[in-house]
C-alpha angles and dihedrals in degrees: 000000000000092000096045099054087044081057100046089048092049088051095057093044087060093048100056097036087060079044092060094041094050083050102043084044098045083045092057103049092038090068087046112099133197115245106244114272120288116248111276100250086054088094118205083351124171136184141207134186151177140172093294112022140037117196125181125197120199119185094208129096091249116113115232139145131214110257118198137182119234138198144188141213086259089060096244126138147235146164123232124198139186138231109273116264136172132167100064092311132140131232122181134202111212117203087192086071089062083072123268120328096026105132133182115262098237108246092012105111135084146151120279124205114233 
């Protein structure tokens, strides 16, 4: 009987200790959100952020640079914008060039066509 009810307990241990891991896991990519759609020329596109930079890729031929919107402690705003790329390949707008403070808008970037 002894073995049987430390069995039983570490059973249970386990099963709250997976318990608390699914949680804490489904928790944290419950609060993640996707960045709004690329624009529908940007073929096969992606994007990526932080606190400091946006940066958008598109497969296709066509020219185009990530644009951001930045802003500061004082609440004023600015756009960033990065170099020009094609191809597959990433630019990146860094709000960190507009001087310290300077933050991205969330949701506020996206690829322009140049």
């Amino acid at each position: 009987m002894r073995i049987a009810s430390k069995i039983g307990v570490a059973l249970a241990g386990a099963a709250l200790a997976l318990g608390g891991t699914a949680a804490s896991a489904q928790a944290s990519t419950s609060t993640e959100q996707a960045l709004p759609p690329l624009p529908s020329w940007c073929v096969n596109g992606d994007e990526w952020d932080d606190d400091y930079t946006y940066g958008a890729t598109c497969s296709g031929s066509q020219v185009f640079y990530a644009r951001v919107t930045c802003k500061n402690g004082s609440g004023q705003t600015s756009y960033a914008r990065g170099q020009d790329a094609s191809y597959g390949g990433w630019s990146y707008a860094y709000c960190s060039s507009k001087g310290p403070g300077w933050k991205v808008v969330p949701y506020s970037g996206t690829a322009i066509k140049r």
